[in-house]
Structure formats: C-alpha cells, structure tokens
C-alpha positions as CSV (number, residue, x, y, z in Angstrom):
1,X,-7.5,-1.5,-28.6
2,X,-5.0,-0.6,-26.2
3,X,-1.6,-2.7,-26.3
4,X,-0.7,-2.5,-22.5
5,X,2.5,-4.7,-23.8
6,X,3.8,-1.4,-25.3
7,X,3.4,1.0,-22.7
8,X,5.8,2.3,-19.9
9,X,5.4,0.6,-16.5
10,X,3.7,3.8,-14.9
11,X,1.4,4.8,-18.4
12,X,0.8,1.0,-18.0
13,X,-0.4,1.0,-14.1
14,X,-1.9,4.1,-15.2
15,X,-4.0,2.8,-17.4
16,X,-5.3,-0.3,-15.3
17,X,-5.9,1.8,-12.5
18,X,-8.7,3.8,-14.5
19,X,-10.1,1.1,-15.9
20,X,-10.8,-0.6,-12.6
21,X,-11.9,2.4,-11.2
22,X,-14.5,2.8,-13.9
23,X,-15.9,-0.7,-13.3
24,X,-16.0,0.6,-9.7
25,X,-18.0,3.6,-10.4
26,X,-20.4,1.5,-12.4
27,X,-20.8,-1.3,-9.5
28,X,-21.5,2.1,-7.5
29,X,-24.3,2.8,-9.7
30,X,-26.0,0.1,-9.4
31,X,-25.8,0.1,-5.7
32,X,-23.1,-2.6,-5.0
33,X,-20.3,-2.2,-3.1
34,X,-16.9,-1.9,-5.0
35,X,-14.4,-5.3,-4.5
36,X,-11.4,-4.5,-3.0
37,X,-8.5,-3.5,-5.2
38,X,-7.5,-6.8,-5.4
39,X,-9.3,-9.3,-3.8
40,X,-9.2,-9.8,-0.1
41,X,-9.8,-13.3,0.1
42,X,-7.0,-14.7,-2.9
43,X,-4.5,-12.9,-0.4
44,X,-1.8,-14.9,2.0
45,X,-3.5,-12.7,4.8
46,X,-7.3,-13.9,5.3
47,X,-10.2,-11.1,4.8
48,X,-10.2,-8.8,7.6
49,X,-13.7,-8.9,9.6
50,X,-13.3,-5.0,9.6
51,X,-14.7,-4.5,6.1
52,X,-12.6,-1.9,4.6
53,X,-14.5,0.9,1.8
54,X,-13.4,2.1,-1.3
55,X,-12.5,5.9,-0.9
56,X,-11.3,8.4,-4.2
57,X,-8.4,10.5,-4.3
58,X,-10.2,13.7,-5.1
59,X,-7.3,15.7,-4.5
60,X,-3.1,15.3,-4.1
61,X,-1.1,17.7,-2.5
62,X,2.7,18.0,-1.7
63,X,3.1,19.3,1.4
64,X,6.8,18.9,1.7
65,X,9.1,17.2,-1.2
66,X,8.3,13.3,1.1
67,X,5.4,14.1,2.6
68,X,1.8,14.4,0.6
69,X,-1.4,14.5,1.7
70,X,-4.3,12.8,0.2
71,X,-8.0,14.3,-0.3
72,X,-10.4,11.4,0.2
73,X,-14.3,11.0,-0.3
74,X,-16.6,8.2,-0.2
75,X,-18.2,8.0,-3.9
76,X,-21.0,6.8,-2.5
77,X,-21.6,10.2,-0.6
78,X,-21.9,8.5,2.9
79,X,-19.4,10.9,5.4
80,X,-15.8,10.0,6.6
81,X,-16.3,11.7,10.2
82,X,-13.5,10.7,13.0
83,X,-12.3,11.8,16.0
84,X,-9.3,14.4,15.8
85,X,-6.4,12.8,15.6
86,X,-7.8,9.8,14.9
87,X,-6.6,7.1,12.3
88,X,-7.4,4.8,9.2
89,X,-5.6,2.3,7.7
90,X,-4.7,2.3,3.9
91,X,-4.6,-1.5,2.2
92,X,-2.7,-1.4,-1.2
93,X,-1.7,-4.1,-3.4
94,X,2.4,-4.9,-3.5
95,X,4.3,-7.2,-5.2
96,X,1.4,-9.3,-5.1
97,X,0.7,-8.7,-1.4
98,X,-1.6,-6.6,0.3
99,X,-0.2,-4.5,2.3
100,X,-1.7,-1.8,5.5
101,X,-0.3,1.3,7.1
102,X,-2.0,3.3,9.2
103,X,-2.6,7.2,9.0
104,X,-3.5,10.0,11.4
105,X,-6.7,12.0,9.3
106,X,-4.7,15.1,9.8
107,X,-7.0,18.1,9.0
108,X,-10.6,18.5,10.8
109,X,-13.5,18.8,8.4
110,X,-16.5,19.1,10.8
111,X,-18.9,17.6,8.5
112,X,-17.0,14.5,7.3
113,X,-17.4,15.3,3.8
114,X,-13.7,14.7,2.9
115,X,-11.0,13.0,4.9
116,X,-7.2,14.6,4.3
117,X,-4.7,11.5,5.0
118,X,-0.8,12.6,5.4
119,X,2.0,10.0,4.2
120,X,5.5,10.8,4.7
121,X,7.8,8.5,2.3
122,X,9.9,6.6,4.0
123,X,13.1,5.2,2.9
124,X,12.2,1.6,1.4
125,X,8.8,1.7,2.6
126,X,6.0,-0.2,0.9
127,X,3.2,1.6,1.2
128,X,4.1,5.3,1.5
129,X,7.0,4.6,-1.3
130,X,3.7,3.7,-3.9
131,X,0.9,6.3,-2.8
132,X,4.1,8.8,-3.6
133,X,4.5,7.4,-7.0
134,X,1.1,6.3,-8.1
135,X,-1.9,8.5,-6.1
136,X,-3.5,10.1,-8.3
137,X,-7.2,12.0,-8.5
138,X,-9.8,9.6,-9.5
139,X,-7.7,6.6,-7.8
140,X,-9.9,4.4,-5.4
141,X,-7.9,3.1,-2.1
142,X,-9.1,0.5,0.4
143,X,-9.7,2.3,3.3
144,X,-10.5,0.8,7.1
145,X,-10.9,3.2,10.0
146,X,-10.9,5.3,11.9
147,X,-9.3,3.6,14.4
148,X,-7.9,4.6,18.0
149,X,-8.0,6.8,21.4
150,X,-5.9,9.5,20.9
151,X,-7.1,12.8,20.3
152,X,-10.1,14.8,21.5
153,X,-13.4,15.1,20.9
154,X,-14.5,19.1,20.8
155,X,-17.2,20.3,23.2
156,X,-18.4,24.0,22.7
157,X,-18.8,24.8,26.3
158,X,-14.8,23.6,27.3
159,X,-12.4,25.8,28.3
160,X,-9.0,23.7,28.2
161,X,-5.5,24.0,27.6
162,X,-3.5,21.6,25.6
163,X,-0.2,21.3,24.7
164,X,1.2,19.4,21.6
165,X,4.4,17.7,21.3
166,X,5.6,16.9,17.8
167,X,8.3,15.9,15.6
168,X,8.0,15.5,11.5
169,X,5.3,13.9,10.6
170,X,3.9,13.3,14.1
171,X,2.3,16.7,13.3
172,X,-0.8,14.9,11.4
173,X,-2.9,14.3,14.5
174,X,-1.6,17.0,16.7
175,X,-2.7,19.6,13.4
176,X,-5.9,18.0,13.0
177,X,-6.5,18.5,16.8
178,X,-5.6,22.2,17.2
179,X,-8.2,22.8,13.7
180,X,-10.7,21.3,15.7
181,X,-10.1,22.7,19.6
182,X,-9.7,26.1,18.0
183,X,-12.7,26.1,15.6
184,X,-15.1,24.2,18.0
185,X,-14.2,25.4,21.5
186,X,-13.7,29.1,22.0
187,X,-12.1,29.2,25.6
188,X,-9.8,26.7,24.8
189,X,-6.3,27.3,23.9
190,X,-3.4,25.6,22.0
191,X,0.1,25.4,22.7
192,X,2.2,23.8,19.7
193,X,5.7,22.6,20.0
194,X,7.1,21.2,16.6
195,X,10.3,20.1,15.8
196,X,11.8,19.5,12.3
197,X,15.3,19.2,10.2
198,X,14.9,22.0,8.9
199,X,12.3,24.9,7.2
200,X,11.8,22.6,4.1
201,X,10.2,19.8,6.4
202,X,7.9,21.6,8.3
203,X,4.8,20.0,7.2
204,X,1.5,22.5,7.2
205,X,3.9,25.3,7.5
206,X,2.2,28.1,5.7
207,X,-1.2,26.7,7.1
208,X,0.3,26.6,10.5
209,X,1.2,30.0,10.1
210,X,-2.0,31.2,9.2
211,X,-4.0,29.6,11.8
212,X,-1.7,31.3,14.7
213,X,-2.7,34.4,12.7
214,X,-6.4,33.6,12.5
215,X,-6.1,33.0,16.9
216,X,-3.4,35.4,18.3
217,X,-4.5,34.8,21.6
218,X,-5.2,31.3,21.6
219,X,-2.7,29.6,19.7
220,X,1.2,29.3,20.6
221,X,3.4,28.1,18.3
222,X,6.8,27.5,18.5
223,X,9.0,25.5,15.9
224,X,12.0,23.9,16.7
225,X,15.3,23.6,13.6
226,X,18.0,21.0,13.8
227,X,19.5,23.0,11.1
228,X,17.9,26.3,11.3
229,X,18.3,29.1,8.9
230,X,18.1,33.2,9.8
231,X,15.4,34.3,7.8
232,X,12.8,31.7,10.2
233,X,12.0,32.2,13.6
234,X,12.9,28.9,15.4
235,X,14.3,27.1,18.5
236,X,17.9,25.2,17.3
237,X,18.4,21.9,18.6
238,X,16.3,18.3,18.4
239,X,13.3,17.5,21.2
240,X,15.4,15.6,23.6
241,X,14.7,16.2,27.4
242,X,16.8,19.8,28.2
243,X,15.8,21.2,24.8
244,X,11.9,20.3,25.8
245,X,12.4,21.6,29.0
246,X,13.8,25.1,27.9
247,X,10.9,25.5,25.5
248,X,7.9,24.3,27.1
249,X,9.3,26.5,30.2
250,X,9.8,29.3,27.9
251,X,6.1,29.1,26.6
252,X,5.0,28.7,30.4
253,X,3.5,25.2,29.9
254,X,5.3,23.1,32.5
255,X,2.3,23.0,34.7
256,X,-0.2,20.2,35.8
257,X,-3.2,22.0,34.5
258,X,-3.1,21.0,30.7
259,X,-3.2,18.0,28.8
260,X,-0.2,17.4,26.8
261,X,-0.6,15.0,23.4
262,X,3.0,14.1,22.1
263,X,3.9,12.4,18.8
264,X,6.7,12.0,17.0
265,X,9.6,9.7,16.8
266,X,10.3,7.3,19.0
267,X,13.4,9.3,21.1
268,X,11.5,12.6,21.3
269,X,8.3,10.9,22.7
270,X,10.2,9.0,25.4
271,X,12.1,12.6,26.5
272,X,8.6,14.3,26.1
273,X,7.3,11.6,28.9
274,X,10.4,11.5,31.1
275,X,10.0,15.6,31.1
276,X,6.7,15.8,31.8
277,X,6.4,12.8,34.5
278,X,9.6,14.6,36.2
279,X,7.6,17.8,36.3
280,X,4.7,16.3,38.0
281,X,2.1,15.7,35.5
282,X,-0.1,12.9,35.7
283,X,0.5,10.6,33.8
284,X,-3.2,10.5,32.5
285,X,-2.7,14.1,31.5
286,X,0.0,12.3,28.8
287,X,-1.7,11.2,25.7
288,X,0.7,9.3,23.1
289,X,0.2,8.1,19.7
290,X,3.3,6.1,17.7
291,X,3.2,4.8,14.5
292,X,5.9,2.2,15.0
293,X,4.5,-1.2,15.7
294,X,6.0,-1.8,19.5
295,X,8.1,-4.8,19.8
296,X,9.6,-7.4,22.2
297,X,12.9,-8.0,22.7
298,X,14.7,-11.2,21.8
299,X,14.8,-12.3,24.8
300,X,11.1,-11.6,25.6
301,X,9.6,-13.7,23.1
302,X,9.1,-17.2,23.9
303,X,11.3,-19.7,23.0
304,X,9.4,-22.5,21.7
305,X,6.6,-23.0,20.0
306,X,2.4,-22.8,22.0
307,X,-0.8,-24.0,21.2
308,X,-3.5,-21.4,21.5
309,X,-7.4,-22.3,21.8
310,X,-9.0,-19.7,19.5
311,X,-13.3,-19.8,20.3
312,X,-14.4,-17.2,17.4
313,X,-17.7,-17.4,16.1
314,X,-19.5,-20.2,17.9
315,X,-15.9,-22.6,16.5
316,X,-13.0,-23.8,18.2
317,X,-9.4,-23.8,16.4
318,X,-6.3,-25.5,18.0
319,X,-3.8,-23.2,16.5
320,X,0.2,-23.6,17.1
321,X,2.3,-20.2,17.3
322,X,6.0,-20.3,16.9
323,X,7.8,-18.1,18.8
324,X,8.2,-15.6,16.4
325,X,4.5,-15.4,15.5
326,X,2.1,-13.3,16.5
327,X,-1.5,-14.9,17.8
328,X,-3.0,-12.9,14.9
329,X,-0.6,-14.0,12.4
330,X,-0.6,-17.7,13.1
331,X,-4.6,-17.7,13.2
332,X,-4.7,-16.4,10.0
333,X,-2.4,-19.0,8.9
334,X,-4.5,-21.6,10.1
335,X,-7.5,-20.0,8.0
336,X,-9.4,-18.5,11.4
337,X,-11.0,-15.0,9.9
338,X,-9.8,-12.9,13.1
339,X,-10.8,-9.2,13.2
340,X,-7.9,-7.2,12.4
341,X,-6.9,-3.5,11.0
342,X,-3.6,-1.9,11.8
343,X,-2.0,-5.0,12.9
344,X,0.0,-2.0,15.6
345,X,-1.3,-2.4,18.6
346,X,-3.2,0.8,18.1
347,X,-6.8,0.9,17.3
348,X,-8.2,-2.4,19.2
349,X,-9.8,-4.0,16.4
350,X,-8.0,-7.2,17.3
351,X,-8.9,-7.3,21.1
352,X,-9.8,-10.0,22.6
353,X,-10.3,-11.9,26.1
354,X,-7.4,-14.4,27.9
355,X,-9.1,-16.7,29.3
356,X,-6.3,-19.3,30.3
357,X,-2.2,-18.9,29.9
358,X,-0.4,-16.0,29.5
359,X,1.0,-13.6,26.4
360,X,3.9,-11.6,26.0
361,X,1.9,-8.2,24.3
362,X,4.5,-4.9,23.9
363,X,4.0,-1.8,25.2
364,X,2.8,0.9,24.4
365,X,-0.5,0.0,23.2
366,X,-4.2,1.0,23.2
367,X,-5.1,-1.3,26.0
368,X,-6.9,0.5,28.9
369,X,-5.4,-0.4,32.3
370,X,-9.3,-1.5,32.9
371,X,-8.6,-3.5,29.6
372,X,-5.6,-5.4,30.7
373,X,-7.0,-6.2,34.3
374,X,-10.3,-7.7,32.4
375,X,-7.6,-9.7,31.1
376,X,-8.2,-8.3,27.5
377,X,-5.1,-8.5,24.8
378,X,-4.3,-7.4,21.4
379,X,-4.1,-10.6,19.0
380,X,-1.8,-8.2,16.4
381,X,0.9,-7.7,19.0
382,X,1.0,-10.9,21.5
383,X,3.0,-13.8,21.8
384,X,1.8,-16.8,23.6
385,X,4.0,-17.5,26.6
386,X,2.2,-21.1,27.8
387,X,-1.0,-22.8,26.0
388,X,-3.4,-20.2,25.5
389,X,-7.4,-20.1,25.5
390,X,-8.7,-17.1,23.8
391,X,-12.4,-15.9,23.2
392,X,-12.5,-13.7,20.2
393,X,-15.6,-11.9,19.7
C-alpha cells in the first residue's frame, strides 16, 4: 500500500492523477461516461448545460520554454473535428475551484483524430500555470468546445487570399488556419505576419519554416523581432500601426481583395484594425479573435443593484445582480443551471434573448450585428442596466 502521506507534492498529484484516470478507463469500458475531474455539481459554479468530455493527453510538447502544446484524443475513439481556428475550453480543478480557459485548436488534423491545444504560461495564471507543471501523457482533462466564429472553413474549389495578423501566442488559430487553407484549397494563398520578442518565442517556428518550404509560392511569411538577432531574418520593431503599415505594404497586402484575421495582444489588434480600416478595407473583411475577457469601464457598469427575470426551461427565477455581477454569474448564484462555456464573450454558448430592460454587454464579442438587433445578448459578459426579462433557451 501506497503512503501518499510520504510522498512529494508532485509524486503525490502524480499518483492520484493515474489512479483516477484508471477508474476512468474502466467506466470507459463498460460504456459509461467518465465524471468530471472533480465533480461539477459540488462546485461554487453550477454544472454547465454544455457537457464537457473527458480528453487524454497523448502527447506533451514544448514549443517554446512558456508555451506547450497538448496532444488530445477522445478515449472513447469518437473524433475531435473543429473549425480552423476554432476553440475549446479546458476545466481544471484549483485550489478547490474549477476553473476554464479557453484555447485556439492550433494545428489542422483533417480527420479529427487528435486535437493539438497550445497554452502559453502566463505570469500567475491558474490554469496555464498547472497544465505547465502537471500535463502529462495518460492525463484526462475536461474538455468543452469547440466554440466560436473565427476562422475558416476550407472549400477545395476557392481561390482566396488571406492575410494573418499575429503576435505570441495569437499564432494558435492563425497556424491552424494557414495548415488547413494550404492543404485543402490549392488556389488559395497565405500571407503571415508574426511578431514576437524575440527568436526564442516564436512559437511553431521550425514548423513554420517548413511549411513556407513545402508552398514557395503560396505562402508568405514574414516575422517580426522586438529584439532581433543577425543570424534570423526578421522585421525589428513591435506590430503597432507604422510598423504594420511598412510590412504589410512591403508584402503587397494593403489591398481590399483579401481577408485579413488578426490576433494577438490587445495593442497590436487595435493598430491592425485602425490600419486596415484607414486603408479602406471593409470592415467585414476583418476577422478578430481575443483571448482577454472584454470589460466595462467603471463607470459603465451600473451602479446599483437589478432584478432580472430569468424564464429557462419552462421556470421563472427572480434573480438580483449587483453591479459588479455578471447576469451569468449571479444566476448561477441563485442555483439557475444557465448554459455557459468560456464565460468570454466568445463562443455564444451563453446567448440569450432581452426581452424587456436593457444590459450593459462589452465589446468585442461574438454577437452578430443580426444578433444584437434580435435583441440577443451574452449572459457571461452583461450587466443589467434596469430590471431585466430574459428568455434563456
């Protein structure tokens, strides 16, 4: 018998983790669904109605020395497809909490047999901070998803052009789209901008590299070095409006024929957009993903405290939101079981229909203009301005 008492804290996590995985494979085998890794339902946050899956870590690889990228499969062989650039959110247990972050799929695997996930660590994050120190092969992760509208879906007979925008780890999306526009569409072409610190954060660089060499003619890539070195070929400078200009005039693609997708952090996307709408590009011809939950300013949130009407599921809950409360979070407080996964604004599980009163909701989101003139809004992201009645479906 094993004395977990005695062990070190990682041996020790170690340890539990495979034998909860084995009683996982087991409940596979028998043709049950896997419980969560900790259960859902003894959580502060009430059970998602997106159920999420139990995916293994088949494979771990260090792309960068804080950034990894996790090789994912569904044990019971169903497929992971998506979208390119695409995203799923990860649930893991911390300090007693469960806790989700989302995550562009960030390589194309036509088939969905596998599903790559990238995490950059992040200084005194939660989740990246413990898939760096604990994932492991064999590991089972909650997994919802995908989730969202950015990205593209290949069509063989296309012939395109599209130009990608990115800064550190906004590369997971963008690289999962050029994989897929360049193996599914052969008159299509790729332009790639990509700016980084320096060589030793480029994430994907060697496989970057290699596709440009596998598509001479059809791929463009151009990387971009705050701190470049002389033995790399790279722009110098950060993405900020003249530097984007420059390039993307360099590389010939400040035109209104091509769709541009852009993301990265928050400074380069908003000089990618002011660029690109000065140059006369529609603006449906932007496409933007951000993995930073938007937020209201102080002053935009409401300053007392609003009763929403939530109708969900043939009931009615009276449900009072302070002003610094989400709709989503103070439903779930008051034990409604709202549909939820990224809790961003981003992939539209939470949407739902105003039907009386008004929200303060952030933007960007994933909200269609068609959307937010049906008078649809994102529970996740909203703050009740007057009383509210909502219709959740």
């Amino acid at each position: 018998m094993i004395d977990l008492a005695r062990l070190p804290r990682l041996v020790k996590d170690r340890w539990a983790s495979t034998r909860r995985d084995l009683g996982m494979i087991s409940l596979l085998l028998q043709g049950k669904h896997p419980p969560p890794l900790i259960p859902i339902a003894a959580q502060a946050v009430t059970e998602s109605a997106v159920q999420p899956r139990a995916l293994r870590v088949e494979q771990v690889v260090r792309e960068t020395p804080d950034a990894l990228t996790l090789w994912l499969t569904d044990p019971s062989g169903a497929a992971l497809r998506c979208l390119p650039g695409q995203f799923f959110t990860v649930l893991v247990p911390v300090a007693g909490k469960l806790e989700r972050r989302a995550y562009s799929a960030s390589h194309y695997v036509a088939d969905g047999s596998r599903l790559a996930l990238t995490c950059k660590r992040i200084a005194g994050g939660k989740v990246s901070s413990f898939l760096h120190e604990y994932a492991h092969p064999g590991m089972l992760l909650q997994v919802l998803g995908p989730s969202g509208q950015f990205g593209v879906t290949p069509q063989p007979g296309l012939a395109r052009k599209l130009v990608l925008i990115g800064g550190g780890s906004g590369i997971t999306p963008l690289w999962a789209i050029a994989q897929a526009v360049l193996a599914e569409e052969a008159a299509s072409t790729v332009t790639l901008l990509y700016g980084n610190r320096s060589r030793a954060d480029i994430i994907f660089a060697d496989a970057l590299g290699e596709l440009g060499k596998a598509h001479p003619q059809r791929l463009v890539l151009r990387h971009v070095l705050s701190e470049p070195s002389p033995d790399f070929a790279s722009g110098s400078g950060i993405l900020d409006q003249a530097t984007i200009t420059q390039e993307l005039g360099a590389l010939g693609c400040l035109g209104r024929d091509a769709d541009y997708f852009v993301c990265g952090p928050q400074p380069m996307m908003e000089a990618a957009r002011a660029v690109l709408l000065r140059e006369g590009v529609a603006p449906a011809r932007i496409h933007e993903e951000r993995f930073a939950t938007p937020q209201l300013a102080q002053e935009e949130l409401p300053s007392t405290t609003q009763t929403v009407e939530l109708a969900h599921k043939g009931q009615t809950t009276l449900v009072s939101v302070a002003p610094t409360e989400t709709i989503l979070e103070a439903g779930l407080r008051h034990g409604v079981m709202l549909p939820f996964s990224c809790t961003m604004g981003g992939c539209g599980a939470c949407k739902a229909k105003l039907a009386e009163g008004s929200v303060a909701q952030p933007e960007p989101n994933c909200l269609t203009s068609q959307e937010r003139q049906a008078g649809q809004v994102l529970l996740c992201v909203s703050h009740p301005r007057t009383r509210c009645r909502i219709t959740v479906p």
